[in-house]
BAKEMI-247361 format. One line per field, with one value per residue (C-alpha): x, y, z. Coordinates in Angstrom, 1 decimal, decimal comma, always signed. Example, Ala and Ser with C-alpha at 12.3 -4.5 7.8 and 13.67 -1.06 7.14 Angstrom:
! BAKEMI-247361
east	[+12,3 | +13,7]
north	[-4,5 | -1,1]
up	[+7,8 | +7,1]
END
This chain:
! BAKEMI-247361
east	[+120,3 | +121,3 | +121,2 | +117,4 | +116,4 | +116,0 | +113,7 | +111,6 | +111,3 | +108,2 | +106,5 | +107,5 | +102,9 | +102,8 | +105,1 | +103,6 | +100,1 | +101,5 | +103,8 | +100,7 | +99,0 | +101,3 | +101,3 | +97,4 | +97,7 | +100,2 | +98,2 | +94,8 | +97,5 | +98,9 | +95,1 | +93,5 | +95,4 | +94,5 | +90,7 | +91,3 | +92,3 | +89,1 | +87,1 | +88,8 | +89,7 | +86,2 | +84,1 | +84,8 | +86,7 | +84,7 | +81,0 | +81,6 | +82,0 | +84,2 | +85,5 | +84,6 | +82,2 | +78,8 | +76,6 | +74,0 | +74,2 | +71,7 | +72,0 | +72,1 | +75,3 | +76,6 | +76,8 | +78,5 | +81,5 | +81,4 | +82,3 | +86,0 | +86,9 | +88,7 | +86,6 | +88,2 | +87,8 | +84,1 | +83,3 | +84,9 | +82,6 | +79,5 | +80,0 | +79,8 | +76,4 | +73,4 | +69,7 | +67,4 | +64,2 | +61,1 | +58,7 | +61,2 | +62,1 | +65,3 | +64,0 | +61,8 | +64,7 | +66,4 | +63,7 | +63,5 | +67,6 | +67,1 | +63,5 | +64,0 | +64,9 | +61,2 | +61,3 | +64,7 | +66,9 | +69,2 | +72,3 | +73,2 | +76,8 | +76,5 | +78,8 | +82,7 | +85,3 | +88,0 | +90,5 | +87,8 | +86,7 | +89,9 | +90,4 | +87,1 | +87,9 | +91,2 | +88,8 | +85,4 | +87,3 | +88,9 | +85,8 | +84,2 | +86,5 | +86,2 | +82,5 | +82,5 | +84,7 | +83,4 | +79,8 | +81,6 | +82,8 | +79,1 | +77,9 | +80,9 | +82,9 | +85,6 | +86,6 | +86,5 | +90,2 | +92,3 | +90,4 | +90,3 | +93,7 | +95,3 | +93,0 | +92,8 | +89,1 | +87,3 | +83,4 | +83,1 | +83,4 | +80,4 | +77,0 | +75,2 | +72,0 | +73,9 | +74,5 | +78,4 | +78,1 | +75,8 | +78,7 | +81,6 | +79,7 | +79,4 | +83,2 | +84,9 | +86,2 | +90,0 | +89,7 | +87,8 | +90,5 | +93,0 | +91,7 | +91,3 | +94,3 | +95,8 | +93,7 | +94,7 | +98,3 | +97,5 | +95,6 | +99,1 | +101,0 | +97,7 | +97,6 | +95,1 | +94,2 | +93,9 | +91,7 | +89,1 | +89,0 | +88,2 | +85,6 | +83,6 | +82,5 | +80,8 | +79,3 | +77,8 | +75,6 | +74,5 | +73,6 | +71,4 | +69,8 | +68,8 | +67,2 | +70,1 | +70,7 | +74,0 | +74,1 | +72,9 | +75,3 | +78,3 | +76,9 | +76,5 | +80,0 | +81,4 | +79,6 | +80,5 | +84,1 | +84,1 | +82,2 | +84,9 | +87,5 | +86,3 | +85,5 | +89,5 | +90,3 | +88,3 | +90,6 | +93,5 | +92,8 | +91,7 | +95,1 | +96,8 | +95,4 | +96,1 | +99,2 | +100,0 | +98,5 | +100,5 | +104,0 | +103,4 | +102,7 | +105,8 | +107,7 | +106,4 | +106,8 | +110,2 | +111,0 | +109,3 | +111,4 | +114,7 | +113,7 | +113,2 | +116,7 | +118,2 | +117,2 | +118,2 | +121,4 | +122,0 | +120,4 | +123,7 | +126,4 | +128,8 | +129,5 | +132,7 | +130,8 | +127,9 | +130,6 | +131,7 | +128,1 | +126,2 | +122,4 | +121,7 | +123,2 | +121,8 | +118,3 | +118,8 | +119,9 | +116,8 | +114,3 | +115,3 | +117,9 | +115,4 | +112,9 | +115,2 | +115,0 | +111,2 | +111,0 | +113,5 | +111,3 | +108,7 | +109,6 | +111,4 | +108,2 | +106,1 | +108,4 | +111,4 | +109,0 | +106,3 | +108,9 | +110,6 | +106,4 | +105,3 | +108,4 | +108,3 | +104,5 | +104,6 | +107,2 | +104,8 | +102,1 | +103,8 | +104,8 | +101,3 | +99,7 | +103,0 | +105,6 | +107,8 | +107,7 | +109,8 | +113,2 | +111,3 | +109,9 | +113,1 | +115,6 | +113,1]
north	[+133,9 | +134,9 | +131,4 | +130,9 | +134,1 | +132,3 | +129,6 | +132,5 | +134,6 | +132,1 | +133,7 | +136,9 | +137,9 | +135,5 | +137,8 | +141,0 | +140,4 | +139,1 | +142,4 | +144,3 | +142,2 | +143,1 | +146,8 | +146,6 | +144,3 | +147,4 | +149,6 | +147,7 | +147,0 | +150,4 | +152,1 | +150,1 | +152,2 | +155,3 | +154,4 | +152,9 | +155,9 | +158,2 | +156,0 | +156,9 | +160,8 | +161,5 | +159,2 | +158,8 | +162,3 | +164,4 | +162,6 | +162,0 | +165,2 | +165,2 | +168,7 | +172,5 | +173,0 | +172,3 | +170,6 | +173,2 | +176,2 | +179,3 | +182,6 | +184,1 | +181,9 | +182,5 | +186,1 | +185,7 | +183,7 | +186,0 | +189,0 | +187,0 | +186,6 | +189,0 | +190,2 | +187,7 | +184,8 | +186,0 | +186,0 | +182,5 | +180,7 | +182,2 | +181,9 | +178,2 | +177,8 | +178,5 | +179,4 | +177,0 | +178,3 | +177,4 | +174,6 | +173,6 | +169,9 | +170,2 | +172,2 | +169,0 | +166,5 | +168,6 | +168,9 | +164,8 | +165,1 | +168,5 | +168,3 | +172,1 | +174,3 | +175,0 | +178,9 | +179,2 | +180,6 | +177,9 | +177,9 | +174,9 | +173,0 | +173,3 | +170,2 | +170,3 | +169,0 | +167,6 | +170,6 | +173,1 | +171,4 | +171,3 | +175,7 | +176,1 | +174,3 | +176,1 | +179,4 | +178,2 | +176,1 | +179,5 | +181,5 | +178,8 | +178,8 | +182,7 | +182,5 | +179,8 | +181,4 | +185,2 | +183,3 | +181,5 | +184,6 | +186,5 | +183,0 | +182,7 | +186,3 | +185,0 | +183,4 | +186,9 | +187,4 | +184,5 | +184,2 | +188,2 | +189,0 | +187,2 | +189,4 | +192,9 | +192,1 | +193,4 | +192,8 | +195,9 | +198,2 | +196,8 | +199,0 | +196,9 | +195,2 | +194,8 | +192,2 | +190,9 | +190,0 | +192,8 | +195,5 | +193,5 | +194,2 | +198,0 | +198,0 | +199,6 | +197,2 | +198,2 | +197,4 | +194,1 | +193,0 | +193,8 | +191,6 | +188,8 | +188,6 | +188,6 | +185,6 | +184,2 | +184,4 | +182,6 | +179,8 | +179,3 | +177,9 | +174,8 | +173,5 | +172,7 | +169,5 | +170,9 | +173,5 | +171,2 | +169,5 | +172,6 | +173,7 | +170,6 | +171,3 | +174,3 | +172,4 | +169,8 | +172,2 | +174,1 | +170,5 | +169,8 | +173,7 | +172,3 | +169,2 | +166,8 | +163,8 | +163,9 | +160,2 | +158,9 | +161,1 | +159,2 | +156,1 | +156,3 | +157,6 | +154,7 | +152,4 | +154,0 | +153,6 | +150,4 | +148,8 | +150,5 | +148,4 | +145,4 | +145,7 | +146,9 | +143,8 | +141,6 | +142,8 | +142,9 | +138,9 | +138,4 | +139,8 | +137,5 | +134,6 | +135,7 | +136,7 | +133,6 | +131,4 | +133,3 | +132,9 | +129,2 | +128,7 | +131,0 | +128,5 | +125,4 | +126,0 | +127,3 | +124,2 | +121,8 | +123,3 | +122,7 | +119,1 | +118,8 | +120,8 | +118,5 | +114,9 | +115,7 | +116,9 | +113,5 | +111,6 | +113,1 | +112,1 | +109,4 | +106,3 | +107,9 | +110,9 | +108,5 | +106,6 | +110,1 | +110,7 | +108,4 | +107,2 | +108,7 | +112,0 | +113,1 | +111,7 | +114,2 | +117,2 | +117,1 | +116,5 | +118,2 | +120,9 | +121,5 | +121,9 | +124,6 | +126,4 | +126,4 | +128,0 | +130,4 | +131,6 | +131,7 | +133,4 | +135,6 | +136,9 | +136,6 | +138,9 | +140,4 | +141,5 | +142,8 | +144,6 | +147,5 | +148,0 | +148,4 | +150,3 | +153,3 | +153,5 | +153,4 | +156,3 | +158,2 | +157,2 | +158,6 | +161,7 | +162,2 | +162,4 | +164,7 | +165,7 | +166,1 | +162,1 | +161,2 | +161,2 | +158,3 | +156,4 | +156,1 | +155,3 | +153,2]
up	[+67,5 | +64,3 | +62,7 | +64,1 | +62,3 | +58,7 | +60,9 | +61,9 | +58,6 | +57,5 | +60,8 | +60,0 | +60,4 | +63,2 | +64,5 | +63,6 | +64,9 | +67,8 | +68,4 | +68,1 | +70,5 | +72,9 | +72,2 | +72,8 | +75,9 | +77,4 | +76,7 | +78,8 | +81,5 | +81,9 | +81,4 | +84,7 | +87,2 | +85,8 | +85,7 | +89,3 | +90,4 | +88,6 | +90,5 | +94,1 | +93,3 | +90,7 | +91,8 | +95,2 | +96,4 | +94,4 | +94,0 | +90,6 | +89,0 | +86,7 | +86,6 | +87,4 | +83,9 | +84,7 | +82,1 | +83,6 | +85,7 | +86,8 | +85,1 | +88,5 | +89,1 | +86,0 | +86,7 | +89,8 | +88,3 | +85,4 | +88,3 | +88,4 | +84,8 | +82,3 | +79,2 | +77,1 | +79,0 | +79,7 | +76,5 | +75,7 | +78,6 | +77,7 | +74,1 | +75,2 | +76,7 | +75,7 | +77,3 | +77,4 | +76,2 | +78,3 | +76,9 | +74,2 | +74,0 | +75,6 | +78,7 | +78,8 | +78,9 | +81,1 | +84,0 | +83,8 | +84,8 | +86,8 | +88,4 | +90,3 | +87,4 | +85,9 | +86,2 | +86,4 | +83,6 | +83,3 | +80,8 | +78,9 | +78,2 | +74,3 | +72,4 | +73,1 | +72,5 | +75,3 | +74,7 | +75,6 | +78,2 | +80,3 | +78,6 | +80,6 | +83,6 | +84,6 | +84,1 | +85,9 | +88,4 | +89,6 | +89,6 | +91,6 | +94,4 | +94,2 | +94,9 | +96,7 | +99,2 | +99,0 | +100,2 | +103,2 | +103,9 | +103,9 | +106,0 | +108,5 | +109,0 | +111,1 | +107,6 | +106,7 | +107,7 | +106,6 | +102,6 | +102,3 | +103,3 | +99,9 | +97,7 | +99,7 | +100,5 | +103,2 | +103,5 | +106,6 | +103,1 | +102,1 | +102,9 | +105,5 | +103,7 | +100,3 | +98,4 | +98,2 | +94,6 | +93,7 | +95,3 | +92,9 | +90,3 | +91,2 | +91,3 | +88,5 | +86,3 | +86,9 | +90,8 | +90,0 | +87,5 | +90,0 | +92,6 | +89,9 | +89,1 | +92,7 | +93,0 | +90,0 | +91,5 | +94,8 | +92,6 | +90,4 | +93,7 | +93,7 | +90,9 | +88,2 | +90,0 | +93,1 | +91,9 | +90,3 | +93,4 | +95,1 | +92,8 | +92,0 | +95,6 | +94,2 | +91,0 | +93,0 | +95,2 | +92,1 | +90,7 | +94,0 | +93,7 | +90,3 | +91,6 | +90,4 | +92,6 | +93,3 | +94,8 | +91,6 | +89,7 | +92,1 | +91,6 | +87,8 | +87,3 | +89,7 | +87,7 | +84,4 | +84,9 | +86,2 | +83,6 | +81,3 | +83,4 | +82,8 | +79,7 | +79,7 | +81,6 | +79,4 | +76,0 | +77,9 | +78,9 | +75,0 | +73,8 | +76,0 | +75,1 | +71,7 | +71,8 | +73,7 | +71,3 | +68,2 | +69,8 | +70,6 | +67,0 | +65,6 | +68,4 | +67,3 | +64,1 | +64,3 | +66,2 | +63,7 | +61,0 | +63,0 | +64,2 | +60,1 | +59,2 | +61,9 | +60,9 | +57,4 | +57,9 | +59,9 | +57,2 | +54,8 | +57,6 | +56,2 | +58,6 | +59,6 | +60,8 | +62,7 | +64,4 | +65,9 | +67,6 | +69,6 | +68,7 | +72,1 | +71,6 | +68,0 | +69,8 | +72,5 | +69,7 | +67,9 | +70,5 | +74,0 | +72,4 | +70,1 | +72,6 | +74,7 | +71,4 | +71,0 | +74,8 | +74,0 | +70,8 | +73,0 | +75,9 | +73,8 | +72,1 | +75,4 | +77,6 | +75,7 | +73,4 | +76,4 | +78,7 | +76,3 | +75,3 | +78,8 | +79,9 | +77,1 | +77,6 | +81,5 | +80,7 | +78,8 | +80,8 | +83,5 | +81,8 | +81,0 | +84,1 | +85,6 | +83,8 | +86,7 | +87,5 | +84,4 | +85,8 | +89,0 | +86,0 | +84,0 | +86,9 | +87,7]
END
């Protein structure tokens, strides 16, 4: 392999592009799972919200999740959205995407960045279960028993015609921390994941209270995503052909140049050295061996190339999505 390298320095861009080819075709390969599987668990599983931060949300809801968050993290959500002032343009926009919220004081998802996003999810997804589950509790009370239990909660303390939410509130602040954080406790054994699924539950009926249709919202999000695979599987084809097309050259010129190295070498041989080899056999050495070579080149930058690529980043792909599925990847 060694003596072919010199054959191959002439390529040496060829080569490059072609490397990076493959680091790009990698990456579309390993990327179609994941967006396969935000179409069954988002789009599918939870009607294609995304996560537990509303793009909009009542005041009057607001204030409820607000009962199950420390000061801090209070303060961090609301400092977030904004109110969205009657008759401006952006109340406008918003009626056309939630028809139901004219007199409603409805609090907006101001611009944020990914990090936040997934800060404010861990925080709303909790309050939402919280509320979520405190109402099933008012609607159903034989639920009473088995959601209550967990937090020291028991609605038969509550004076009979009184709001749930409105009594939390009453609550001095010490007592209402204290059941927060009893909850947050019992949420720690779920799981992040598990407690966005719970929640979206919770942000798709405030999304239909505001008039939102949540089939279209499904729909769009289905179709979102899979346009972004296809347009995924389109560059990952591309790159292939590409890539293809760049390591058949590197080969064929690597083979031409051999071929060339080859017949002149012959060309020097002395009649004592031609009557040592056969017509037939220095034929066969710089056609057919020579041709073995060219396939080697190429397979060599087609999938010895490929497999250490898609191997570290399926590692760190896997890594990624759980950090305890390393050790599976790697063995495997």
């Amino acid at each position: 392999m060694r003596r072919l390298i010199k054959y191959l320095k002439p390529y040496t861009i060829l080569i490059v592009l072609a490397t990076i080819l493959l680091f790009i075709q990698a990456n579309a390969d390993l990327a179609l799972p994941d967006y396969l599987s935000k179409i069954v668990n988002v789009g599918i599983q939870q009607n294609g919200v995304e996560n537990a931060v509303p793009d909009a949300i009542r005041q009057e809801t607001m204030d409820k999740l607000l009962l199950f968050m420390g000061e801090d993290d209070a303060q961090f959500i609301l400092g977030k959205y904004h109110l969205a002032e009657p008759g401006s343009i952006e109340a406008e926009d918003l009626i056309k995407k939630y028809p139901l919220i004219e007199g409603e004081e409805v609090l907006i998802l101001g611009d944020s960045d990914q990090t936040t996003i997934d800060e404010m999810n861990s925080i709303l997804g909790k309050a939402f279960i919280a509320v979520s589950g405190i109402q099933q509790m008012v609607d159903n009370p034989d639920a009473a028993m088995p959601f209550g239990e967990g937090f020291d909660f028991d609605l038969s303390r509550i004076p009979a015609g009184m709001d749930v939410f409105q009594a939390l509130g009453m609550m001095p602040e010490d007592m209402r921390l204290e059941m927060t954080d009893r909850m947050d406790e019992a949420f720690e054994s779920l799981g992040e994941r598990m407690i966005t699924q719970m929640a979206v539950g919770a942000v798709k009926e405030e999304y239909e209270v505001l008039g939102r249709d949540a089939g279209r919202l499904q729909r769009d999000y289905i179709l979102r995503t899979g346009g972004m695979m296809l347009l995924i599987s389109l560059l990952g084809g591309a790159v292939t052909i590409g890539s293809g097309y760049l390591s058949a050259r590197t080969a064929a010129g690597a083979a031409r140049d051999i071929r060339g190295a080859v017949f002149k070498k012959v060309e020097s041989f002395t009649s004592a050295e031609f009557s040592k080899f056969s017509t037939a056999s220095l034929i066969t050495r710089s056609t057919n061996d020579v041709t073995q070579v060219q396939t080697v080149i190429f397979m060599f930058m087609r999938m010895v190339l490929f497999a250490p690529i898609l191997g570290v980043g399926g590692v760190i792909k896997a890594i990624d999505q759980s950090a305890s599925m390393w050790w599976l990847i790697g063995l495997a």
